[in-house]
PDB file as gemmi writes it, atoms N, CA and C in Angstrom:
CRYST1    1.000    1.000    1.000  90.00  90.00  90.00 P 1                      
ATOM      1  N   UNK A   1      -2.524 -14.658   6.769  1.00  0.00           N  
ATOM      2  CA  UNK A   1      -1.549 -13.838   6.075  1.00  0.00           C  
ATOM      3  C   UNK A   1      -1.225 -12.607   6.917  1.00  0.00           C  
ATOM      4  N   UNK A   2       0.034 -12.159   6.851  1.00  0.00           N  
ATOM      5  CA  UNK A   2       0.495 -10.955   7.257  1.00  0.00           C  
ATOM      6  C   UNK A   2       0.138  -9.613   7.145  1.00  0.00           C  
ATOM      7  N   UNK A   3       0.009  -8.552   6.938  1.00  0.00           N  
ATOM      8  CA  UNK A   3      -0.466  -7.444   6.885  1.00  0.00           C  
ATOM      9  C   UNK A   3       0.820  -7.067   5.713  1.00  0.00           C  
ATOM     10  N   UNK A   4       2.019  -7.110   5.675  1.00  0.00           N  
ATOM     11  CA  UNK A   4       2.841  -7.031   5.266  1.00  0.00           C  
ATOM     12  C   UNK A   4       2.965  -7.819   3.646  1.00  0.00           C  
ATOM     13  N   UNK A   5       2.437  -9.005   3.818  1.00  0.00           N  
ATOM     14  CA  UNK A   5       2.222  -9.735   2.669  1.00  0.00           C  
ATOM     15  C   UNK A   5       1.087  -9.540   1.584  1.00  0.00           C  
ATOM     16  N   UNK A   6       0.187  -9.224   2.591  1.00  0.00           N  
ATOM     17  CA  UNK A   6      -1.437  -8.234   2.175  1.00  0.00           C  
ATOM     18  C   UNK A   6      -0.758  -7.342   1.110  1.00  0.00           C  
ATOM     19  N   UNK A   7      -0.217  -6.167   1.935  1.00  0.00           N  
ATOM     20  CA  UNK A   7      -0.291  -5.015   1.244  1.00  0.00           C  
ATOM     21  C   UNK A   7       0.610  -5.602   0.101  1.00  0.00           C  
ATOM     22  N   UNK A   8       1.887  -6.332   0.209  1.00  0.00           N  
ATOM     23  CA  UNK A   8       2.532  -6.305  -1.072  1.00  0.00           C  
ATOM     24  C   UNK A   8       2.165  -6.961  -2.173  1.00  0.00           C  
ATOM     25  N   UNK A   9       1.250  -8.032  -1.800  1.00  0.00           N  
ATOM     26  CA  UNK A   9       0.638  -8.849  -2.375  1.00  0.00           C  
ATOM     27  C   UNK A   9      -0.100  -7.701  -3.237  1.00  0.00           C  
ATOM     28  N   UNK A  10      -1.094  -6.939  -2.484  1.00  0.00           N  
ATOM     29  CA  UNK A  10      -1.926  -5.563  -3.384  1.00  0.00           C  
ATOM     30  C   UNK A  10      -1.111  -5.034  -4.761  1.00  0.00           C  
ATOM     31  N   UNK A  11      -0.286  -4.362  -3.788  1.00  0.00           N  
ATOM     32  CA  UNK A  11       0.750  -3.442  -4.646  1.00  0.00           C  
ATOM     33  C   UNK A  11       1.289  -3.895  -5.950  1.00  0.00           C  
ATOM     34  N   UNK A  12       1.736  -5.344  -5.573  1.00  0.00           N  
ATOM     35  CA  UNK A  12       1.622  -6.389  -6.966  1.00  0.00           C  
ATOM     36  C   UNK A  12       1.123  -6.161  -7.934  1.00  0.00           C  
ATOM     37  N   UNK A  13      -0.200  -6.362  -7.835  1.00  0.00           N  
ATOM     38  CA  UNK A  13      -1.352  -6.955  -8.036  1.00  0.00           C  
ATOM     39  C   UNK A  13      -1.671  -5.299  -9.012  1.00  0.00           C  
ATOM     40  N   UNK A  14      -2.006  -4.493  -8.294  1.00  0.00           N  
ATOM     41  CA  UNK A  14      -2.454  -3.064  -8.627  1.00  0.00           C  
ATOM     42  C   UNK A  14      -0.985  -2.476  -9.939  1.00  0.00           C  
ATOM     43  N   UNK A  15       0.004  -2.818  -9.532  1.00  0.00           N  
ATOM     44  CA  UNK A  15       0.969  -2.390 -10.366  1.00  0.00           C  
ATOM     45  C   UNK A  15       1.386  -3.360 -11.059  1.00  0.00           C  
ATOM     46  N   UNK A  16       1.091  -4.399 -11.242  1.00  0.00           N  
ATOM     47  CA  UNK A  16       1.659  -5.455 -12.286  1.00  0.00           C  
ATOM     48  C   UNK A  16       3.073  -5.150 -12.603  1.00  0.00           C  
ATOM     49  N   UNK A  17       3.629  -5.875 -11.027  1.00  0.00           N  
ATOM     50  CA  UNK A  17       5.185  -6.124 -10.755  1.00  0.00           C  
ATOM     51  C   UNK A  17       5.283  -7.400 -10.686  1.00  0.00           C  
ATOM     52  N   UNK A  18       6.057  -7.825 -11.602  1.00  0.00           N  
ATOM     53  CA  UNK A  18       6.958  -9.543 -11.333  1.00  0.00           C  
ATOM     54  C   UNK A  18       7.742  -9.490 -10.279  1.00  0.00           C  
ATOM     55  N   UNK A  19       7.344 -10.278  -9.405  1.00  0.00           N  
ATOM     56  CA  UNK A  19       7.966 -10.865  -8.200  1.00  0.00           C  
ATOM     57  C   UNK A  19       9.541 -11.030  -8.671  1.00  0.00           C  
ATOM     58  N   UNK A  20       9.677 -11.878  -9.252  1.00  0.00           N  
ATOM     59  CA  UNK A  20      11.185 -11.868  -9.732  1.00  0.00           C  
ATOM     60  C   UNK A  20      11.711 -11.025 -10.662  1.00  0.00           C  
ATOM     61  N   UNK A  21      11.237 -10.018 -10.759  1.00  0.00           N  
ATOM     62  CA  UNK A  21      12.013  -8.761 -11.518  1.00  0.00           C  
ATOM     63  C   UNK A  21      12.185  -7.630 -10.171  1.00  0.00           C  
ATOM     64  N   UNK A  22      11.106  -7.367  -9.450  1.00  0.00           N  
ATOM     65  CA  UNK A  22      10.885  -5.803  -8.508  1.00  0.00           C  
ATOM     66  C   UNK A  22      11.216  -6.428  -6.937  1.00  0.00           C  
ATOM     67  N   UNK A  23      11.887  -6.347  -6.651  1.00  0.00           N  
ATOM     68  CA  UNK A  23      11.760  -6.836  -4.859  1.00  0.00           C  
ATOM     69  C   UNK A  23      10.964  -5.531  -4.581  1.00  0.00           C  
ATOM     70  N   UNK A  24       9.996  -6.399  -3.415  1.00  0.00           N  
ATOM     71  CA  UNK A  24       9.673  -5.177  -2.483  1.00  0.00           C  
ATOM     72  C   UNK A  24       9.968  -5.375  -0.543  1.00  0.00           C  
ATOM     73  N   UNK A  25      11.062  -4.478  -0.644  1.00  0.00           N  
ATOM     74  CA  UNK A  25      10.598  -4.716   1.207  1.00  0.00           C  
ATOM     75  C   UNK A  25      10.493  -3.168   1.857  1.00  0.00           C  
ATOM     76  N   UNK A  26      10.880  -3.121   3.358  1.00  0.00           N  
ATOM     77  CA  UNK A  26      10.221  -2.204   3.738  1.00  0.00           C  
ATOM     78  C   UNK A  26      10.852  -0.523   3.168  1.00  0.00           C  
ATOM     79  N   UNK A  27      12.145  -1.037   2.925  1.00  0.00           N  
ATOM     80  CA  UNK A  27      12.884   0.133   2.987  1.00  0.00           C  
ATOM     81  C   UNK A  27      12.488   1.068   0.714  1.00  0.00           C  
ATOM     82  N   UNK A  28      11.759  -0.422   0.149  1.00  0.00           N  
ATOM     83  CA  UNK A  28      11.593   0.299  -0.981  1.00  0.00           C  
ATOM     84  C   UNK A  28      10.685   1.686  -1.431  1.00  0.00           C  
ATOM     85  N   UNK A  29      10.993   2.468  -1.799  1.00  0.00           N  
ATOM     86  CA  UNK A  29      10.535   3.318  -2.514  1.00  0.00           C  
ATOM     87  C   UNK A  29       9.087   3.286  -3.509  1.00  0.00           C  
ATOM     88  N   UNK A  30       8.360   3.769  -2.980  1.00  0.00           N  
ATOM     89  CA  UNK A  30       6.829   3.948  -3.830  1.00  0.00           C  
ATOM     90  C   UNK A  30       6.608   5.298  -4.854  1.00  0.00           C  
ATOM     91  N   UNK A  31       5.863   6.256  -4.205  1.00  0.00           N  
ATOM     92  CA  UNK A  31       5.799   7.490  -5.010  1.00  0.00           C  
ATOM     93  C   UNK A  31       6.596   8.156  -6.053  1.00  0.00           C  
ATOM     94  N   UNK A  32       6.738   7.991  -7.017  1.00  0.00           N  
ATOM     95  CA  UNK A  32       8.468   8.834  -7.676  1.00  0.00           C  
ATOM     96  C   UNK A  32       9.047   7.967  -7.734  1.00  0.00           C  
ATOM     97  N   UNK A  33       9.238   6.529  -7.402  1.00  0.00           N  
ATOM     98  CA  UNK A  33      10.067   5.560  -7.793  1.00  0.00           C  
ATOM     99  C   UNK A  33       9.556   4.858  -8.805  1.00  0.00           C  
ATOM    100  N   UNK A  34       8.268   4.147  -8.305  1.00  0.00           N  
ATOM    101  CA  UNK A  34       7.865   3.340  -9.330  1.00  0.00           C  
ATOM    102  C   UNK A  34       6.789   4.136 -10.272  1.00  0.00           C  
ATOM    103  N   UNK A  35       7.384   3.637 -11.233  1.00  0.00           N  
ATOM    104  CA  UNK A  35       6.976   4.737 -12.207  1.00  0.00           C  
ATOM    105  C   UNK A  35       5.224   4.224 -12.573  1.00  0.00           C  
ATOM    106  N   UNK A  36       4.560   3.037 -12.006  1.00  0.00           N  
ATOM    107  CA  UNK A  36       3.389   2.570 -12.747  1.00  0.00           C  
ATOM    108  C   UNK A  36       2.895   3.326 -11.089  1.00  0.00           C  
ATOM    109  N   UNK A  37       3.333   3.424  -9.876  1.00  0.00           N  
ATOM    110  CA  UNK A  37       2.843   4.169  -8.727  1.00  0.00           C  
ATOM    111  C   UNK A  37       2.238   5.274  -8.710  1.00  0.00           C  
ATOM    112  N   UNK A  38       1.125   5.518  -9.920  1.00  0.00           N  
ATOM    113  CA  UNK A  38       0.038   6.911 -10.181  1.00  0.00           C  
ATOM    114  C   UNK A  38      -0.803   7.174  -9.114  1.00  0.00           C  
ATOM    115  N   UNK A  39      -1.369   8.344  -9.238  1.00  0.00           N  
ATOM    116  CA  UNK A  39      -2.809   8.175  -8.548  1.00  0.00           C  
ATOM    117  C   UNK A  39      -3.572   7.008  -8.683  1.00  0.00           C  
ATOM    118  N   UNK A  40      -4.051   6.553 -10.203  1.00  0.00           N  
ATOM    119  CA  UNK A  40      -4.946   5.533 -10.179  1.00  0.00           C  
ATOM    120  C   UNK A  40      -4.726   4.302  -9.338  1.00  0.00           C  
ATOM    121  N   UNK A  41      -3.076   4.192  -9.637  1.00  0.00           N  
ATOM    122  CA  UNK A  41      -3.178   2.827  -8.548  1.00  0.00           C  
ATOM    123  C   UNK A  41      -2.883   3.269  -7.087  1.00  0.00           C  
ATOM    124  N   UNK A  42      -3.213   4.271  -6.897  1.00  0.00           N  
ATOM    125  CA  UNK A  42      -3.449   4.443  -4.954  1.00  0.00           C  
ATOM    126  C   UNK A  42      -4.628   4.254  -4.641  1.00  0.00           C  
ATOM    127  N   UNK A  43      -5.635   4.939  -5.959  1.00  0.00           N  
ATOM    128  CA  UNK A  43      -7.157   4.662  -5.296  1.00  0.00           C  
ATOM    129  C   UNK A  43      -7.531   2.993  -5.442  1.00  0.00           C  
ATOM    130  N   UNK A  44      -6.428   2.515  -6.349  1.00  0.00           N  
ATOM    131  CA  UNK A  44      -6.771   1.040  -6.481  1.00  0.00           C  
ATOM    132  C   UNK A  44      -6.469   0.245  -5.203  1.00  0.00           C  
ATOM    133  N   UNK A  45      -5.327   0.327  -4.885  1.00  0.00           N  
ATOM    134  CA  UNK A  45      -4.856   0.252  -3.788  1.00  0.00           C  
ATOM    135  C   UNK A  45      -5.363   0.321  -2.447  1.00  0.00           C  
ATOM    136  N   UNK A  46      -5.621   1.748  -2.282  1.00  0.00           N  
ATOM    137  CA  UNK A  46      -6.426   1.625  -1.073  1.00  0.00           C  
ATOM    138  C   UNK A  46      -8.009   1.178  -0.785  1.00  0.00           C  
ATOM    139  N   UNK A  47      -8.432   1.138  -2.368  1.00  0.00           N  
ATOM    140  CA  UNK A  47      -9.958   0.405  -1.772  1.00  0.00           C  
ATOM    141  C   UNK A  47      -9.965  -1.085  -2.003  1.00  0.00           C  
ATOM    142  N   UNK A  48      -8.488  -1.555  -2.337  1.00  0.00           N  
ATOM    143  CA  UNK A  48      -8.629  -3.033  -2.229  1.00  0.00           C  
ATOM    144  C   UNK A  48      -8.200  -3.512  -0.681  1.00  0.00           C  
ATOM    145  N   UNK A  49      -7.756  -2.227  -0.298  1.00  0.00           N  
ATOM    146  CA  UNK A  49      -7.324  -2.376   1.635  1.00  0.00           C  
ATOM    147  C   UNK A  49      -8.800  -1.874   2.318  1.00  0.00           C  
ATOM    148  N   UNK A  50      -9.424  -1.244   1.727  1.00  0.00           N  
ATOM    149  CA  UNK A  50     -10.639  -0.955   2.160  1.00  0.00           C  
ATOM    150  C   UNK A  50     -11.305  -2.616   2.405  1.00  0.00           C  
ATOM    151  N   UNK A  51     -11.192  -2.830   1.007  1.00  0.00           N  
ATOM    152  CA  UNK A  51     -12.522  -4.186   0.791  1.00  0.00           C  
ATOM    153  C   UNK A  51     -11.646  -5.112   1.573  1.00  0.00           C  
ATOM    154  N   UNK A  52     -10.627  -5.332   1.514  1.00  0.00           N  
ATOM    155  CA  UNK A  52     -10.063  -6.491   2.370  1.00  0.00           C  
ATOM    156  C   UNK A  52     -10.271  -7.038   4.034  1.00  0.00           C  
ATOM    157  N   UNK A  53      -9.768  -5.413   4.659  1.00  0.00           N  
ATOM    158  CA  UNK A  53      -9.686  -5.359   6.583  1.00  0.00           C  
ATOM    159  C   UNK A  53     -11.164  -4.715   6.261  1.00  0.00           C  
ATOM    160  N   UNK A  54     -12.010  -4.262   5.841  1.00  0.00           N  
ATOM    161  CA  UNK A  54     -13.105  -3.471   6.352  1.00  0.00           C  
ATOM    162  C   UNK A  54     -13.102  -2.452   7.091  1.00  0.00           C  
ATOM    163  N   UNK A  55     -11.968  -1.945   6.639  1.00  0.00           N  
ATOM    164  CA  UNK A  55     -12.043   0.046   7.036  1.00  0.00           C  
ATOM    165  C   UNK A  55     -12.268   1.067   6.295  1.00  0.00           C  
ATOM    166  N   UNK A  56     -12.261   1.932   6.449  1.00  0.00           N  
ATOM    167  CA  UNK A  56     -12.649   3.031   5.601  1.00  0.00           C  
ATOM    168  C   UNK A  56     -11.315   4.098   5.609  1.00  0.00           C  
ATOM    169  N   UNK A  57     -10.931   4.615   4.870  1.00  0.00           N  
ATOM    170  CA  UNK A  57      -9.238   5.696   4.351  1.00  0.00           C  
ATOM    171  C   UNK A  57     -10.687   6.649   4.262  1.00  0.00           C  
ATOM    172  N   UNK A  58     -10.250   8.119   4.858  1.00  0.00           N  
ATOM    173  CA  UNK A  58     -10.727   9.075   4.266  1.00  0.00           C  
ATOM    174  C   UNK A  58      -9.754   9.805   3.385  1.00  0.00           C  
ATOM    175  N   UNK A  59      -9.532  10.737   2.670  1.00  0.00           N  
ATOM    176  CA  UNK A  59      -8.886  11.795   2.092  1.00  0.00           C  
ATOM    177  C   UNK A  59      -7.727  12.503   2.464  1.00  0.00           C  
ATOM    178  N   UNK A  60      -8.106  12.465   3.932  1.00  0.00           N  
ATOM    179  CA  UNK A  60      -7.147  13.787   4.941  1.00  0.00           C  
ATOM    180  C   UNK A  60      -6.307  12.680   5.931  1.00  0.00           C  
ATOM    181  N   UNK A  61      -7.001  11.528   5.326  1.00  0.00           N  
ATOM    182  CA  UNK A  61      -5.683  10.711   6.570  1.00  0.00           C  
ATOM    183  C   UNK A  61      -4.400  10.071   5.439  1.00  0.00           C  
ATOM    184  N   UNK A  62      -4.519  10.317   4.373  1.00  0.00           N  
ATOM    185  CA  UNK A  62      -3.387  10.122   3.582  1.00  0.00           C  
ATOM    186  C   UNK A  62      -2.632  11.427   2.983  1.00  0.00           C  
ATOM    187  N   UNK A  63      -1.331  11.133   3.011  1.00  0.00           N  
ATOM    188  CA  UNK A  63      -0.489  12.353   2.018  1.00  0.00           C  
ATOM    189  C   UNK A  63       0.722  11.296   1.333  1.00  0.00           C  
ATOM    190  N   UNK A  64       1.340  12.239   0.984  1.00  0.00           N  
ATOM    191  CA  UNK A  64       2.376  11.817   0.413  1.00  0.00           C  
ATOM    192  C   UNK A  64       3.869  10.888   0.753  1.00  0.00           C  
ATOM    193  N   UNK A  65       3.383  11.085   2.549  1.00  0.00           N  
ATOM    194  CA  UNK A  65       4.392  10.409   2.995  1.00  0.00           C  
ATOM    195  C   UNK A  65       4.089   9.135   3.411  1.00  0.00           C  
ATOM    196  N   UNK A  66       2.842   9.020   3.242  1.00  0.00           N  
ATOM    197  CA  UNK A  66       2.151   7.608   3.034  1.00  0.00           C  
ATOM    198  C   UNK A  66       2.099   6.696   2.454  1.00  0.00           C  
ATOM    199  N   UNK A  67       3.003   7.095   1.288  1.00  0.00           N  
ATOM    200  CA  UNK A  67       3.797   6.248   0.517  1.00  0.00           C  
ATOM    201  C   UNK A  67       4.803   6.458   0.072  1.00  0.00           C  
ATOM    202  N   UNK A  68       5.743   7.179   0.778  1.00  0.00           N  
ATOM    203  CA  UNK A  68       7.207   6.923   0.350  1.00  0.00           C  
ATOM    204  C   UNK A  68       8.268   5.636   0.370  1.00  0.00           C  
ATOM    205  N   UNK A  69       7.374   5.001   1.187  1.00  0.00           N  
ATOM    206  CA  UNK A  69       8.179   3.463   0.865  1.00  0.00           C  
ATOM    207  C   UNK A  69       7.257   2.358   1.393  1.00  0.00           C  
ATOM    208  N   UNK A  70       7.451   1.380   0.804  1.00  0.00           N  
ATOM    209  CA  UNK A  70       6.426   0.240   1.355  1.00  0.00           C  
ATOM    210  C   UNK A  70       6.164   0.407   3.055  1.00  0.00           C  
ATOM    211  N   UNK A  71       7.659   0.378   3.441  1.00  0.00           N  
ATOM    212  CA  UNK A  71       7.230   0.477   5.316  1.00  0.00           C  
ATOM    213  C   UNK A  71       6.704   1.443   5.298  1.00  0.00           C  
ATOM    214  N   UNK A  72       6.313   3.097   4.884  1.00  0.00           N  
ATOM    215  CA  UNK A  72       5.802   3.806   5.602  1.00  0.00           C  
ATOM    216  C   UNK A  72       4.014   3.152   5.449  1.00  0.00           C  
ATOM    217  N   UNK A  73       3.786   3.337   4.012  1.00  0.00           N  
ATOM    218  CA  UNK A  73       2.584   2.839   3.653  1.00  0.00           C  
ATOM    219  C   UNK A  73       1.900   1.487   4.414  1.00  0.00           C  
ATOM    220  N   UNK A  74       3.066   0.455   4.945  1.00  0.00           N  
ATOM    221  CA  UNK A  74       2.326  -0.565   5.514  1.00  0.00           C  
ATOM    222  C   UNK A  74       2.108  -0.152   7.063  1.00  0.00           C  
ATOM    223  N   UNK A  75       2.964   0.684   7.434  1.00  0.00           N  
ATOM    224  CA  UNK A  75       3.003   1.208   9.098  1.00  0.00           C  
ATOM    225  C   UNK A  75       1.325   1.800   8.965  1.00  0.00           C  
ATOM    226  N   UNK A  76       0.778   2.494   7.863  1.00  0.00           N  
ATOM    227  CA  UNK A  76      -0.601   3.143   7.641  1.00  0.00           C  
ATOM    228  C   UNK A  76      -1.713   2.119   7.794  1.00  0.00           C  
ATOM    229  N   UNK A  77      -1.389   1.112   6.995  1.00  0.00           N  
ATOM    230  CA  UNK A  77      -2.377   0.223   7.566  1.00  0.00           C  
ATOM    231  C   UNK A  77      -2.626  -0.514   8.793  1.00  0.00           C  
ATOM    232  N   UNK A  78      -1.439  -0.855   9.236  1.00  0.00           N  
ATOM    233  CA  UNK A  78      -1.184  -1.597  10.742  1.00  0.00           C  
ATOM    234  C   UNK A  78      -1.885  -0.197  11.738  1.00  0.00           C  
ATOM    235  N   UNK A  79      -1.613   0.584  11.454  1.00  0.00           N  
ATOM    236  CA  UNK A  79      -2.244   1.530  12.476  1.00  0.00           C  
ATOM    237  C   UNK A  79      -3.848   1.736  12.023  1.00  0.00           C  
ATOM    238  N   UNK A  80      -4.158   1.435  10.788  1.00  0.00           N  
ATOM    239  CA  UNK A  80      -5.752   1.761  10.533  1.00  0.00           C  
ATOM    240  C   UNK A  80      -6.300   0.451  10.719  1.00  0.00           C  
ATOM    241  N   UNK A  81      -5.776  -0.384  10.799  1.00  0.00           N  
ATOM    242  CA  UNK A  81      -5.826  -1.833  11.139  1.00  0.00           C  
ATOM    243  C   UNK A  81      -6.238  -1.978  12.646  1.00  0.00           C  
ATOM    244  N   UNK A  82      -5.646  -1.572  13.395  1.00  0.00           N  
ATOM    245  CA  UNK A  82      -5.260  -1.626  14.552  1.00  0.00           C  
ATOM    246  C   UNK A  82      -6.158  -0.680  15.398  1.00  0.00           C  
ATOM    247  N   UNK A  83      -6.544   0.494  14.591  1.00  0.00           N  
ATOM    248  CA  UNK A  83      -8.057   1.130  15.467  1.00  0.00           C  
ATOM    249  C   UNK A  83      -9.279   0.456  15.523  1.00  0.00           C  
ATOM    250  N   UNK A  84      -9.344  -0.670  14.536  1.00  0.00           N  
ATOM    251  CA  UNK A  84     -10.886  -1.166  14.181  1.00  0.00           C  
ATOM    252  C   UNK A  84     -11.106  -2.422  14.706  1.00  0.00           C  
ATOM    253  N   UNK A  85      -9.864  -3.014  15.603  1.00  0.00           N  
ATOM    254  CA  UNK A  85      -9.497  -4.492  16.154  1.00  0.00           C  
ATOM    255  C   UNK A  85      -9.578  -4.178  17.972  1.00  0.00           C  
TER     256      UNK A  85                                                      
END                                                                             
């Protein structure tokens, strides 16, 4: 699987979005858009990217622009991805 499919697959999953109701691609909107996109489901989120690739997110390597849209958020993992490979 893709890294790309990963995360949306997550995001899914964590926000209980119907595939055939929500498209997601890179250019969509996270934070302030989707309205089920809380805190809770970031920490859900990122420790299901934790448990998945086997990295660790600290605190200070995420903000807000880390999820302003699926591409920025997936560019975050491909690069935290990509230190541990």
């Amino acid at each position: 699987m893709s890294i790309y499919s990963d995360v949306t697959g997550m995001l899914r999953s964590a926000l209980q979005l119907d595939e055939g109701l929500v498209q997601l691609n890179l250019d969509s909107g996270l934070l302030g858009v989707i309205p089920e996109f809380d805190s809770m489901a970031v920490v859900t989120v990122l420790t299901a990217l934790e448990d998945h690739y086997g990295f660790i997110i600290e605190d200070d390597e995420v903000d807000a622009s880390t999820f302003e849209t699926v591409g920025s958020f997936i560019q975050f993992v491909e690069e935290k991805y990509n230190s541990i490979t």
